[in-house]
mmCIF file of the N, C-alpha and C atoms, coordinates in Angstrom:
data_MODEL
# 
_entry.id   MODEL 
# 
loop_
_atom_site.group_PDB 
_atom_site.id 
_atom_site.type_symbol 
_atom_site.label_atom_id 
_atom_site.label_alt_id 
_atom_site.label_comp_id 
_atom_site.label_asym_id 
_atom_site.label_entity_id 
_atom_site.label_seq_id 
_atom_site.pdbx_PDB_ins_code 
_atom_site.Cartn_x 
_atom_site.Cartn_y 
_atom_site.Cartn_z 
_atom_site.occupancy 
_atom_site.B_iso_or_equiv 
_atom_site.pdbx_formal_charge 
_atom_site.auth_seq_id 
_atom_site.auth_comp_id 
_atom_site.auth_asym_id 
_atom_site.auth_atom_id 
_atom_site.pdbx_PDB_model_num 
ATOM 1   N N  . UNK A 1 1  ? -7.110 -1.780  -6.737  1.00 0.00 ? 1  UNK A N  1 
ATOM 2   C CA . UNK A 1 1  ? -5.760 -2.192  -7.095  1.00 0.00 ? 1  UNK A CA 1 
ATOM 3   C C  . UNK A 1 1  ? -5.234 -3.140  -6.017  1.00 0.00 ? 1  UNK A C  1 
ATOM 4   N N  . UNK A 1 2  ? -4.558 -3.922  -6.235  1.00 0.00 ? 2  UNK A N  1 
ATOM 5   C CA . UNK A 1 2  ? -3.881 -5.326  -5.614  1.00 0.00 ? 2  UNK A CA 1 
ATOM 6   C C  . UNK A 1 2  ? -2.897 -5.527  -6.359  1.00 0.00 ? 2  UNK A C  1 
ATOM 7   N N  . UNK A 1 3  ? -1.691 -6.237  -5.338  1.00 0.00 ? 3  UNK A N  1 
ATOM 8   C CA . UNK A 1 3  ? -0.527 -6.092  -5.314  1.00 0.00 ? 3  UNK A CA 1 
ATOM 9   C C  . UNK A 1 3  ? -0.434 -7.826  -4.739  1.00 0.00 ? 3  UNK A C  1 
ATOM 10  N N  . UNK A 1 4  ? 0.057  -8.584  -6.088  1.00 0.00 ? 4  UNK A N  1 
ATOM 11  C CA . UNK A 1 4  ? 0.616  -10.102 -5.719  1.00 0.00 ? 4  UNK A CA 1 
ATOM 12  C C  . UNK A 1 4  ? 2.428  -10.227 -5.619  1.00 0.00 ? 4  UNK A C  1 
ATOM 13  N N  . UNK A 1 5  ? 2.989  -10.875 -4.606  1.00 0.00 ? 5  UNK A N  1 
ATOM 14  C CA . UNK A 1 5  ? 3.633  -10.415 -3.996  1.00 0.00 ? 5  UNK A CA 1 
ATOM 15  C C  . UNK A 1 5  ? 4.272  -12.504 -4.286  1.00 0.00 ? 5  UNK A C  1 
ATOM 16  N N  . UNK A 1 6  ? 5.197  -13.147 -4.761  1.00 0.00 ? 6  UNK A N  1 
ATOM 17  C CA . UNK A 1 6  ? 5.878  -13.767 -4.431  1.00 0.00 ? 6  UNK A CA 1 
ATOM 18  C C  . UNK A 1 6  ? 7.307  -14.130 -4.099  1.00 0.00 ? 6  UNK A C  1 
ATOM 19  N N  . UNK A 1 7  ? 7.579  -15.272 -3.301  1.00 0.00 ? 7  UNK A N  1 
ATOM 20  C CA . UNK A 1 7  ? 8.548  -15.259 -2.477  1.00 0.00 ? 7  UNK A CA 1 
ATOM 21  C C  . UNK A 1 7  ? 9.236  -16.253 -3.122  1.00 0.00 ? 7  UNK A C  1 
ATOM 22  N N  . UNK A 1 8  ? 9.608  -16.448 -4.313  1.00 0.00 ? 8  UNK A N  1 
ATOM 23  C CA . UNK A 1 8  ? 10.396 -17.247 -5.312  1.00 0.00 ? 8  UNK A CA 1 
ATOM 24  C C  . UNK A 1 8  ? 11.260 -18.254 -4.351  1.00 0.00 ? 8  UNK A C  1 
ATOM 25  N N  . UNK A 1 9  ? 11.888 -17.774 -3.889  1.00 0.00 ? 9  UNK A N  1 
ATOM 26  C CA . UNK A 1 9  ? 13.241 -18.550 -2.691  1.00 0.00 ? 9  UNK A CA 1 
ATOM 27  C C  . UNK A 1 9  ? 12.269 -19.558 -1.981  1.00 0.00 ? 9  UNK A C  1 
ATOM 28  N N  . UNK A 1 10 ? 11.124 -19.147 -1.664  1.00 0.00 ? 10 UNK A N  1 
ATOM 29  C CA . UNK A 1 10 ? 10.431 -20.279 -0.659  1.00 0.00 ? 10 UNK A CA 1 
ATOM 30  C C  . UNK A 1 10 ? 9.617  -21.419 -1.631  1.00 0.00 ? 10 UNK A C  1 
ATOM 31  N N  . UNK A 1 11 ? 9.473  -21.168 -3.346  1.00 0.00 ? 11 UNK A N  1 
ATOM 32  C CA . UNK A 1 11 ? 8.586  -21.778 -4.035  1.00 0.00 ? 11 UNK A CA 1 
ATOM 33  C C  . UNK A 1 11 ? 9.511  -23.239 -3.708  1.00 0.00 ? 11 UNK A C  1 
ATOM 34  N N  . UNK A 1 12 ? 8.713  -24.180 -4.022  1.00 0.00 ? 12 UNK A N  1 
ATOM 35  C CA . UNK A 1 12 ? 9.122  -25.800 -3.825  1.00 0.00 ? 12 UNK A CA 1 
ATOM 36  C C  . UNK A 1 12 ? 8.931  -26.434 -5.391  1.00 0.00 ? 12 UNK A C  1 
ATOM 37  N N  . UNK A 1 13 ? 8.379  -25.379 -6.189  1.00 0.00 ? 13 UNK A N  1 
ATOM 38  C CA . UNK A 1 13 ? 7.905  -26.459 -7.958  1.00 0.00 ? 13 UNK A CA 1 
ATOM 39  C C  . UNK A 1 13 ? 7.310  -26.619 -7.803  1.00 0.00 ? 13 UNK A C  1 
ATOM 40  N N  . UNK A 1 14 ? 6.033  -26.933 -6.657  1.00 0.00 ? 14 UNK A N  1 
ATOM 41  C CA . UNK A 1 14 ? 4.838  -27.812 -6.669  1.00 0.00 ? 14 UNK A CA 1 
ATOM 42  C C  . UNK A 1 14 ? 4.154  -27.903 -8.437  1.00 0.00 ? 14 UNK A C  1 
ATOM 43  N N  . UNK A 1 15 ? 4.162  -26.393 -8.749  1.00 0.00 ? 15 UNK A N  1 
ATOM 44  C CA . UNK A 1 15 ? 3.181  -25.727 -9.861  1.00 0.00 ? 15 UNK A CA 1 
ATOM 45  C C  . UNK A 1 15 ? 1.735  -26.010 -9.895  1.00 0.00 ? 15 UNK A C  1 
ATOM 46  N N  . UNK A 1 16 ? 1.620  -26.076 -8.606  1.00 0.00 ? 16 UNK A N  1 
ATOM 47  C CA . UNK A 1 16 ? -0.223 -25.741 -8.076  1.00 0.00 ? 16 UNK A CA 1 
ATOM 48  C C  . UNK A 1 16 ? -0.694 -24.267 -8.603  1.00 0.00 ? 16 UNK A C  1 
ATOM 49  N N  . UNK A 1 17 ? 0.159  -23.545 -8.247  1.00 0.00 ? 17 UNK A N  1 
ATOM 50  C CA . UNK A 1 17 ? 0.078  -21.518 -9.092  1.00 0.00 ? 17 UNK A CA 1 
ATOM 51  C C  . UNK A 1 17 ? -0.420 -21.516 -11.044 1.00 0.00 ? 17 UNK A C  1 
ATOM 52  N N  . UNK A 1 18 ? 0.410  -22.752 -11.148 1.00 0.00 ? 18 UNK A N  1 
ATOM 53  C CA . UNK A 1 18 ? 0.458  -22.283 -12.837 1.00 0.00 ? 18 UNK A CA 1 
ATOM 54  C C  . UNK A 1 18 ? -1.042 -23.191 -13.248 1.00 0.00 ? 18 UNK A C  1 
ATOM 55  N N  . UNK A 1 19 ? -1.488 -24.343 -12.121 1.00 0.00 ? 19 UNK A N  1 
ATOM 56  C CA . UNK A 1 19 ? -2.385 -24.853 -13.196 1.00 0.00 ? 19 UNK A CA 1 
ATOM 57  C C  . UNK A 1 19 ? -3.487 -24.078 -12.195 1.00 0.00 ? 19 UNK A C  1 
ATOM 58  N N  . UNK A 1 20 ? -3.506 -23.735 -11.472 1.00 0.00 ? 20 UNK A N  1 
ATOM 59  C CA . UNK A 1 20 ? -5.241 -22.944 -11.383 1.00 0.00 ? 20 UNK A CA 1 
ATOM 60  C C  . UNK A 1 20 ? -4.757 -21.432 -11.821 1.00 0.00 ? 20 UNK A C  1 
ATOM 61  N N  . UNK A 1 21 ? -4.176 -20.953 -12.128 1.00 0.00 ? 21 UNK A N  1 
ATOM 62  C CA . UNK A 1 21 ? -4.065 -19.193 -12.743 1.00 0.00 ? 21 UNK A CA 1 
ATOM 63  C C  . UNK A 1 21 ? -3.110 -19.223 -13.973 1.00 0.00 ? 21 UNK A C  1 
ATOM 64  N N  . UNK A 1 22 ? -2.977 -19.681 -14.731 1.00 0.00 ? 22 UNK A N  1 
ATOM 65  C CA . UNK A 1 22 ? -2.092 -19.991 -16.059 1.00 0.00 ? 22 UNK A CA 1 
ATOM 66  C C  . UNK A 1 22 ? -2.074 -18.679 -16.986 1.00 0.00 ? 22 UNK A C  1 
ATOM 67  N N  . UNK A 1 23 ? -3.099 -17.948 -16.335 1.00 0.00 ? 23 UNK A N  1 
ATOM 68  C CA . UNK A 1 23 ? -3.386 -16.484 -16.678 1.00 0.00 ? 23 UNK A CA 1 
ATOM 69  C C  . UNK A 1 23 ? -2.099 -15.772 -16.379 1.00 0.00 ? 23 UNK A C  1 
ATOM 70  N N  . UNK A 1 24 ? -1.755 -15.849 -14.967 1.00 0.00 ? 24 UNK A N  1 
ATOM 71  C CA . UNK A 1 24 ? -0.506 -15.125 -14.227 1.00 0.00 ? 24 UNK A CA 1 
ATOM 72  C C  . UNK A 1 24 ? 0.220  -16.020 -13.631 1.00 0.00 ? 24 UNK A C  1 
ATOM 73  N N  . UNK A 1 25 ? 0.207  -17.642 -13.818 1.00 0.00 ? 25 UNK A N  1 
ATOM 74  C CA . UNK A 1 25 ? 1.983  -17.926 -13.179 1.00 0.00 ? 25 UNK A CA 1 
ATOM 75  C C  . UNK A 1 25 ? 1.929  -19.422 -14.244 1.00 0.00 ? 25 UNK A C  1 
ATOM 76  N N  . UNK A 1 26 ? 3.576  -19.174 -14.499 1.00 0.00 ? 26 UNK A N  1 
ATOM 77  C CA . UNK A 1 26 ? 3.745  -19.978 -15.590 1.00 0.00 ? 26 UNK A CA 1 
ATOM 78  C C  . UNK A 1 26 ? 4.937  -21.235 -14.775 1.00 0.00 ? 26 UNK A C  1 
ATOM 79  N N  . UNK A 1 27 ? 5.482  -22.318 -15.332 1.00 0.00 ? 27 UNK A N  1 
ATOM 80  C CA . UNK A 1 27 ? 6.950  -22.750 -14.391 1.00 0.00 ? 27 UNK A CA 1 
ATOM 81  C C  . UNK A 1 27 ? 8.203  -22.515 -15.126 1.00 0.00 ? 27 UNK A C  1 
ATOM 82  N N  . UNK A 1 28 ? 8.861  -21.927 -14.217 1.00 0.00 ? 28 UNK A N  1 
ATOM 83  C CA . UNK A 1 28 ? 10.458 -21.704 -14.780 1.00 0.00 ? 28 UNK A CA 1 
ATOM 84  C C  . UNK A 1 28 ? 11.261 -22.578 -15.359 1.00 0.00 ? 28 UNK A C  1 
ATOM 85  N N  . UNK A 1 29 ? 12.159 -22.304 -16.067 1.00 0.00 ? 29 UNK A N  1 
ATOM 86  C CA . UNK A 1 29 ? 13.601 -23.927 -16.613 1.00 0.00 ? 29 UNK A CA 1 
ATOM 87  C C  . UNK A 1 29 ? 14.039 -24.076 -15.466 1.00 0.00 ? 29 UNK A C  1 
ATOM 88  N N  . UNK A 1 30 ? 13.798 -23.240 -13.841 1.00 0.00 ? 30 UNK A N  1 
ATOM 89  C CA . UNK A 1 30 ? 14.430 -24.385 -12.553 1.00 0.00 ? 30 UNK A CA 1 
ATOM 90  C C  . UNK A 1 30 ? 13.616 -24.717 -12.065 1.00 0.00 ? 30 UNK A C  1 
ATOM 91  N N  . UNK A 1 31 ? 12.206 -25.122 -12.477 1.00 0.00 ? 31 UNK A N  1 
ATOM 92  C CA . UNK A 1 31 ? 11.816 -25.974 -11.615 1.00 0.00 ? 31 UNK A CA 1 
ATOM 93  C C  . UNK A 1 31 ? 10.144 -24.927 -10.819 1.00 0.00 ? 31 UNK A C  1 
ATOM 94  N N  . UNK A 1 32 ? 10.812 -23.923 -10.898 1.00 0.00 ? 32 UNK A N  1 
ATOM 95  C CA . UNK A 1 32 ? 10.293 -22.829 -9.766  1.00 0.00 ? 32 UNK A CA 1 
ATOM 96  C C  . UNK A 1 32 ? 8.333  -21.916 -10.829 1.00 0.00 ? 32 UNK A C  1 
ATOM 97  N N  . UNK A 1 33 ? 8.186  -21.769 -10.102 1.00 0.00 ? 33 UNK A N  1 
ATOM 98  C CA . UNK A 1 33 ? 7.024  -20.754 -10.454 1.00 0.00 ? 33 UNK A CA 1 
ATOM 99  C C  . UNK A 1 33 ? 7.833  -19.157 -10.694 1.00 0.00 ? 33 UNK A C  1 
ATOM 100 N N  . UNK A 1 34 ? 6.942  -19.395 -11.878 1.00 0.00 ? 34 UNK A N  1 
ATOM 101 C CA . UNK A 1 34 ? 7.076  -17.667 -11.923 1.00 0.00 ? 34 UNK A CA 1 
ATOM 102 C C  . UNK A 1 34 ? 5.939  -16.645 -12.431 1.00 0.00 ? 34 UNK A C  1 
ATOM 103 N N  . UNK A 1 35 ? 5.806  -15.074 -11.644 1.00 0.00 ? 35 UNK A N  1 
ATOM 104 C CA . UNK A 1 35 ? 4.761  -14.762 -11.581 1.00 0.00 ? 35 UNK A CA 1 
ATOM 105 C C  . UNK A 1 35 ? 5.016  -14.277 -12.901 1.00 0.00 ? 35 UNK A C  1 
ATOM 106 N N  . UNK A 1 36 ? 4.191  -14.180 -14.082 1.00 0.00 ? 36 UNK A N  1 
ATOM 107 C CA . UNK A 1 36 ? 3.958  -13.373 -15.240 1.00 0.00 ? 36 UNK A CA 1 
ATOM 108 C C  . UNK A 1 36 ? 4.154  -12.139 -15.290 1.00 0.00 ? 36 UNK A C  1 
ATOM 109 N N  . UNK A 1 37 ? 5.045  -11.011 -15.808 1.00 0.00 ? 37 UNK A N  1 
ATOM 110 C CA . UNK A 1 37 ? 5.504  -9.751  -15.675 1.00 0.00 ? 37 UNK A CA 1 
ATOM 111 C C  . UNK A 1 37 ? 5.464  -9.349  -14.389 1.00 0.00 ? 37 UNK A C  1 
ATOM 112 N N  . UNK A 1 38 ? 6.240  -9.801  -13.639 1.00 0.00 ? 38 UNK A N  1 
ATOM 113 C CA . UNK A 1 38 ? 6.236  -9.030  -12.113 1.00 0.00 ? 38 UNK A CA 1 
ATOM 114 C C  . UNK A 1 38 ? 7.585  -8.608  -11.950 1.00 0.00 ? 38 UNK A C  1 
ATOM 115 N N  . UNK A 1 39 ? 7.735  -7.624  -11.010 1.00 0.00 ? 39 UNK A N  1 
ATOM 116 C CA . UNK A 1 39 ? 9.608  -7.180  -11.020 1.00 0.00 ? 39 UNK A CA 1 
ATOM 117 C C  . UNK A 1 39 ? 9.933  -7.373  -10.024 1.00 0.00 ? 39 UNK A C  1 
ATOM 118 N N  . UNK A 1 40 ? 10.941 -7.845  -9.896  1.00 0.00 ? 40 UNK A N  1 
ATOM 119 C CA . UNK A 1 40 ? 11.821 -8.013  -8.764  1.00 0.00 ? 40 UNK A CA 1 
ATOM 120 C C  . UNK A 1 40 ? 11.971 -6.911  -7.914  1.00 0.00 ? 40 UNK A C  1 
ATOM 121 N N  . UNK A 1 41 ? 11.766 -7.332  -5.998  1.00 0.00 ? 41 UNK A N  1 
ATOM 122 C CA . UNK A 1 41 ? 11.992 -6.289  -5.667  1.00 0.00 ? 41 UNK A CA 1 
ATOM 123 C C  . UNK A 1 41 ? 12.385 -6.610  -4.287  1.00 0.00 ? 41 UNK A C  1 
ATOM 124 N N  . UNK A 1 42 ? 14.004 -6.704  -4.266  1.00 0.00 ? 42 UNK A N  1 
ATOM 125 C CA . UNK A 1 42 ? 14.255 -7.395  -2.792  1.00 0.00 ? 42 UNK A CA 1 
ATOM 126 C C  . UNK A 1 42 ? 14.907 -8.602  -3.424  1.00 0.00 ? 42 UNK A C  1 
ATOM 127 N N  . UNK A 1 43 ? 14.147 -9.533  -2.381  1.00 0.00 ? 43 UNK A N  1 
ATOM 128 C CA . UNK A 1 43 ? 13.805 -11.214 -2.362  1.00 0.00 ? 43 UNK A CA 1 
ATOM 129 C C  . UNK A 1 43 ? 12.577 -11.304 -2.810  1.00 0.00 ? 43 UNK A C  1 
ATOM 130 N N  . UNK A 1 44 ? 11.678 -10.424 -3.429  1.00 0.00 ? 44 UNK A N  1 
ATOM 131 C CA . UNK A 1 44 ? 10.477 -10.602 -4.055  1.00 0.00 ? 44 UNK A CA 1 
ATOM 132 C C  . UNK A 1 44 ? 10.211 -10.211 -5.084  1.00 0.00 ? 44 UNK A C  1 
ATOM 133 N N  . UNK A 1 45 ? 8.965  -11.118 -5.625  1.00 0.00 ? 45 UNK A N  1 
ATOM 134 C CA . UNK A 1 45 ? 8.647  -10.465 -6.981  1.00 0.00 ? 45 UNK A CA 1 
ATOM 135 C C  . UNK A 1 45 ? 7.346  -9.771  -6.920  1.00 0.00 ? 45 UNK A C  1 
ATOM 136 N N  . UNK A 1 46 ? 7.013  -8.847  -7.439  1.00 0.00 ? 46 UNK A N  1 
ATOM 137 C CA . UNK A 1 46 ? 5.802  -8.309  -7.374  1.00 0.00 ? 46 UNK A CA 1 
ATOM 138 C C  . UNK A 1 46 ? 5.309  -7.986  -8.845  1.00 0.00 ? 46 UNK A C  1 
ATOM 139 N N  . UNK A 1 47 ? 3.599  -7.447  -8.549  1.00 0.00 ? 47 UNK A N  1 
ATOM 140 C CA . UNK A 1 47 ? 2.635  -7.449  -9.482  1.00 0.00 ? 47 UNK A CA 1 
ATOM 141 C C  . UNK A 1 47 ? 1.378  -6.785  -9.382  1.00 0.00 ? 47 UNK A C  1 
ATOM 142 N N  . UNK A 1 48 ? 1.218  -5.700  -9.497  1.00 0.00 ? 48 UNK A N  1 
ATOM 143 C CA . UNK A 1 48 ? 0.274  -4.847  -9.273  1.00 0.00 ? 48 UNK A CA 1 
ATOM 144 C C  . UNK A 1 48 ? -0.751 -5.076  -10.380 1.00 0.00 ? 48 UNK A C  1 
ATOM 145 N N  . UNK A 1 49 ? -1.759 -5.517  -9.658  1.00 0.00 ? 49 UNK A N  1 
ATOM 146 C CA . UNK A 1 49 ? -3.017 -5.983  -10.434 1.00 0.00 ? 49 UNK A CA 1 
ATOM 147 C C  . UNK A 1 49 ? -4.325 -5.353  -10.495 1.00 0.00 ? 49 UNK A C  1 
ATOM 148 N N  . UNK A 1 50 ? -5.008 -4.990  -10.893 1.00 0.00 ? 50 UNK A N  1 
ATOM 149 C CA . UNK A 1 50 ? -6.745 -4.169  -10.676 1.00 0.00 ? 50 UNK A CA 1 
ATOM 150 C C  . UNK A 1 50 ? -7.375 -5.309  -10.326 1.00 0.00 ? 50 UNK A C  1 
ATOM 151 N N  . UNK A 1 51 ? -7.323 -6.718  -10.459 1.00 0.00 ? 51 UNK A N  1 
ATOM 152 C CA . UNK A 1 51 ? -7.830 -7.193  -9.671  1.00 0.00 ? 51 UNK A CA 1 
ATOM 153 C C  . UNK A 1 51 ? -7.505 -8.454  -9.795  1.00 0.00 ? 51 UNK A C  1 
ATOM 154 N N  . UNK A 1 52 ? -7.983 -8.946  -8.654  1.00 0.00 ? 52 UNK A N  1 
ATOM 155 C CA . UNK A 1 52 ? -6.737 -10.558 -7.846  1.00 0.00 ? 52 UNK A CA 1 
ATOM 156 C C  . UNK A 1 52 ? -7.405 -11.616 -9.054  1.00 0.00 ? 52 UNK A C  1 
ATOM 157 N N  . UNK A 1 53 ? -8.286 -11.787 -9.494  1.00 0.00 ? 53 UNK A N  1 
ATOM 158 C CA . UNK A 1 53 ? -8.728 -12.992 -10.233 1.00 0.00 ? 53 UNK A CA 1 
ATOM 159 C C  . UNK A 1 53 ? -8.457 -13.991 -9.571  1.00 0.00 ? 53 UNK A C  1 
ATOM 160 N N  . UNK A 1 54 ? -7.633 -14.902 -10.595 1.00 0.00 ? 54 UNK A N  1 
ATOM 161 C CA . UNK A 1 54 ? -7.544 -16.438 -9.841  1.00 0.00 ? 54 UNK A CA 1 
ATOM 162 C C  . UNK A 1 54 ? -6.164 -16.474 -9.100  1.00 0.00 ? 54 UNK A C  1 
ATOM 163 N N  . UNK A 1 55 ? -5.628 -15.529 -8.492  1.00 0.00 ? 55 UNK A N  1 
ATOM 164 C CA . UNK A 1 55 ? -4.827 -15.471 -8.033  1.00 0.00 ? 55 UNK A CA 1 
ATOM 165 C C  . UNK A 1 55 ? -5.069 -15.604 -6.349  1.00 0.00 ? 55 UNK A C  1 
ATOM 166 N N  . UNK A 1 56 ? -5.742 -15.477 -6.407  1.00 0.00 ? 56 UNK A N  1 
ATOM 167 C CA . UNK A 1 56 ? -6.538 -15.716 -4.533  1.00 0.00 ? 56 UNK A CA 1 
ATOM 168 C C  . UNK A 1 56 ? -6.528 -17.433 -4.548  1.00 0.00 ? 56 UNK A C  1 
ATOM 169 N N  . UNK A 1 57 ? -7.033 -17.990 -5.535  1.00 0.00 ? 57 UNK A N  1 
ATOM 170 C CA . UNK A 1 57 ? -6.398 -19.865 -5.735  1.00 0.00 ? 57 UNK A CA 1 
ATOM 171 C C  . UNK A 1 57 ? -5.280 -20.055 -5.554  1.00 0.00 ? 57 UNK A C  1 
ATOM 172 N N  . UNK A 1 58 ? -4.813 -19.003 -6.194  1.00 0.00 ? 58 UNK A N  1 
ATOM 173 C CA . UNK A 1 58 ? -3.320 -19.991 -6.558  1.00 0.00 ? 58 UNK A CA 1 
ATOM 174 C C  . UNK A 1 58 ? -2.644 -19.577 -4.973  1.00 0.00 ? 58 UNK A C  1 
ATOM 175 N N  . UNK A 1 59 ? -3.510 -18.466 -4.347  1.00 0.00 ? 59 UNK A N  1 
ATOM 176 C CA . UNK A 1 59 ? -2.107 -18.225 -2.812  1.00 0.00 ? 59 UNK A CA 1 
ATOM 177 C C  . UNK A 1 59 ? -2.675 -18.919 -1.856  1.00 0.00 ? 59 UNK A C  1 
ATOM 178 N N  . UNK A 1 60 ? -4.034 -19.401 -2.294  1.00 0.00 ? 60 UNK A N  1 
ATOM 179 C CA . UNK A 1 60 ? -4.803 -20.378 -1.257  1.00 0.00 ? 60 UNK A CA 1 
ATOM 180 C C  . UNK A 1 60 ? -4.383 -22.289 -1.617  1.00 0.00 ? 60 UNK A C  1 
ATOM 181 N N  . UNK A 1 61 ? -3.802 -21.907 -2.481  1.00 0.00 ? 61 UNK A N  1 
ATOM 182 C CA . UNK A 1 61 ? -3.232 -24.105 -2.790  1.00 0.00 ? 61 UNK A CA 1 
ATOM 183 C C  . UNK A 1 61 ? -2.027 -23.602 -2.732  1.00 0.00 ? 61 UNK A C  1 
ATOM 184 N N  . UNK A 1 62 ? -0.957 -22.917 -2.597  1.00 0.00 ? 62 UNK A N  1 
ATOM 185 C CA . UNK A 1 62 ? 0.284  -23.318 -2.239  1.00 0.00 ? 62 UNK A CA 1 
ATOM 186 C C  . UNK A 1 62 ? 0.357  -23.810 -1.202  1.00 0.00 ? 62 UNK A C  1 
ATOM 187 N N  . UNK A 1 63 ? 1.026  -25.065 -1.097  1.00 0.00 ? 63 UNK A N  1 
ATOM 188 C CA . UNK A 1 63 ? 1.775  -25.475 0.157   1.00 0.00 ? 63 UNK A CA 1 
ATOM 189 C C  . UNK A 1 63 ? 2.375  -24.757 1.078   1.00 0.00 ? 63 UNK A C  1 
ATOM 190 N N  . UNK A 1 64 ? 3.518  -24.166 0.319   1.00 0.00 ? 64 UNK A N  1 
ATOM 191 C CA . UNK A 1 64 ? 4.787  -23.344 1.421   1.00 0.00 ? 64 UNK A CA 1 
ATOM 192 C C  . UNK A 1 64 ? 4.432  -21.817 1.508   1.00 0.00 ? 64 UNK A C  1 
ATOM 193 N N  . UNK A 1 65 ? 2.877  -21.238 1.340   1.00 0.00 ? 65 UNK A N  1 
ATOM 194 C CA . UNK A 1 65 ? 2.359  -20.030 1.555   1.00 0.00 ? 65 UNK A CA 1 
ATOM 195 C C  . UNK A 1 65 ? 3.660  -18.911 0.731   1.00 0.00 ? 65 UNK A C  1 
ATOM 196 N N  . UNK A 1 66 ? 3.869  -18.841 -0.366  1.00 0.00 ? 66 UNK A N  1 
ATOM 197 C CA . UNK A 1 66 ? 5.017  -18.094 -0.537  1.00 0.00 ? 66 UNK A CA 1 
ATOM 198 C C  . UNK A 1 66 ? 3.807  -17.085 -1.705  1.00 0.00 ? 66 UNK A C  1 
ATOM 199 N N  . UNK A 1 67 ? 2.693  -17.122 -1.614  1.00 0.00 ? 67 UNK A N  1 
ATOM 200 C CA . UNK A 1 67 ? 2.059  -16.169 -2.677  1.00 0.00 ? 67 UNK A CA 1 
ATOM 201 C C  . UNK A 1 67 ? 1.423  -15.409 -1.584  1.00 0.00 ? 67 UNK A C  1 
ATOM 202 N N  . UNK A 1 68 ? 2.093  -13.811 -1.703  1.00 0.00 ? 68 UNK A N  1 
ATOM 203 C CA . UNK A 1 68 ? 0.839  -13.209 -0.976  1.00 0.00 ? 68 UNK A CA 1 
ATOM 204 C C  . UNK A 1 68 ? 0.130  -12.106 -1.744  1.00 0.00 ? 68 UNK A C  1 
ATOM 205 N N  . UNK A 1 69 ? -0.749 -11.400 -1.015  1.00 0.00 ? 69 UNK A N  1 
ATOM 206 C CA . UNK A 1 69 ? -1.660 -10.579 -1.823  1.00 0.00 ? 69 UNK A CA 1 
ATOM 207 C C  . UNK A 1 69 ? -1.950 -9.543  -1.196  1.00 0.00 ? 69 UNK A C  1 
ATOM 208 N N  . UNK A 1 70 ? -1.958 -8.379  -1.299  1.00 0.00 ? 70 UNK A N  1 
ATOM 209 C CA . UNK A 1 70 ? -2.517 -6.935  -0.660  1.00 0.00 ? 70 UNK A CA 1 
ATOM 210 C C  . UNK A 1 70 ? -2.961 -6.408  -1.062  1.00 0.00 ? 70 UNK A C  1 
ATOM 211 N N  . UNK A 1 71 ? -3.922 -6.031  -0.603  1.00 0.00 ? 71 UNK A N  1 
ATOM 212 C CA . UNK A 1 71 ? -4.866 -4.602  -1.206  1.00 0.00 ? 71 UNK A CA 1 
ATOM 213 C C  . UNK A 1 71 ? -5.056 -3.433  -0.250  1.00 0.00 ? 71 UNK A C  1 
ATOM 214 N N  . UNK A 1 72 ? -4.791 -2.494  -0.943  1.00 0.00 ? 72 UNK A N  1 
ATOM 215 C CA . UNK A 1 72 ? -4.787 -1.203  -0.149  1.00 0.00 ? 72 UNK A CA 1 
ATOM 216 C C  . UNK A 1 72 ? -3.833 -1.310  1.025   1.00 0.00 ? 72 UNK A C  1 
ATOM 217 N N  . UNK A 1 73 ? -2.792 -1.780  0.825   1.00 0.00 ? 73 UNK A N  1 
ATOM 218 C CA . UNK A 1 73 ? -1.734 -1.784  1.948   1.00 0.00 ? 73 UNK A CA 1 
ATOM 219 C C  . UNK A 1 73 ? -1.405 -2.625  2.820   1.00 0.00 ? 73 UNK A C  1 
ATOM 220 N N  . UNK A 1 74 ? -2.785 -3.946  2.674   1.00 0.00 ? 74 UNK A N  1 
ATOM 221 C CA . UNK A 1 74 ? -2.498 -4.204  4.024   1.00 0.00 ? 74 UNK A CA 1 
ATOM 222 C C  . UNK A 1 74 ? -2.662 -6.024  3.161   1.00 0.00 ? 74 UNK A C  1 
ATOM 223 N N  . UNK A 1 75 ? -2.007 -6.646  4.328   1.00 0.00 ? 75 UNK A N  1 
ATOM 224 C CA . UNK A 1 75 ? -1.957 -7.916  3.682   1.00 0.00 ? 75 UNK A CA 1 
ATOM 225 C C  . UNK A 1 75 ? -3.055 -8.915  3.617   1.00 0.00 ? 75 UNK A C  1 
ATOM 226 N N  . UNK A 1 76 ? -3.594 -9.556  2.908   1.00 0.00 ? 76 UNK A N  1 
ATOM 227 C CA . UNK A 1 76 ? -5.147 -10.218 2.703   1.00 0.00 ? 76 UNK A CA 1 
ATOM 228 C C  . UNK A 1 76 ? -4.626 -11.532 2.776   1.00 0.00 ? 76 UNK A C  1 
ATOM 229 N N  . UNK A 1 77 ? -3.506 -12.383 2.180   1.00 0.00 ? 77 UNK A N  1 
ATOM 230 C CA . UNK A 1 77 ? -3.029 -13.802 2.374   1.00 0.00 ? 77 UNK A CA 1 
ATOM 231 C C  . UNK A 1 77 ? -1.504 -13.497 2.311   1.00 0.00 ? 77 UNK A C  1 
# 
């Protein structure tokens, strides 16, 4: 189990997220990325996943590092 973790406030639009994982991030009407069923929690959105797929792309081509990823607790990107 893995836990994708974004930081919406820091996204820039690039939408580098939506075209390599279109699976799990789509772009918002502002502009912004958004993760596919994730809930708000904080200043973050989260997403508990069985497994990262292409989501390890999409936190490895953001620019402003605002995708992260954990497994088993501890932070991987």
């Amino acid at each position: 189990m893995a836990k994708i973790i974004h930081d919406r406030d820091a996204c820039i639009g690039c939408g580098t997220c939506a075209a390599v994982c279109s699976k799990y991030w789509k772009m918002g009407k502002d502009g912004k990325s958004e993760l596919i069923g994730a809930k708000k929690n904080g200043n973050m959105y989260e997403l508990e996943v069985n497994s990262i797929e292409c989501n390890q792309d999409a936190a490895e081509a953001c620019p402003v590092n605002c995708i992260h990823i954990e497994e088993k607790g501890k932070r991987k990107i």
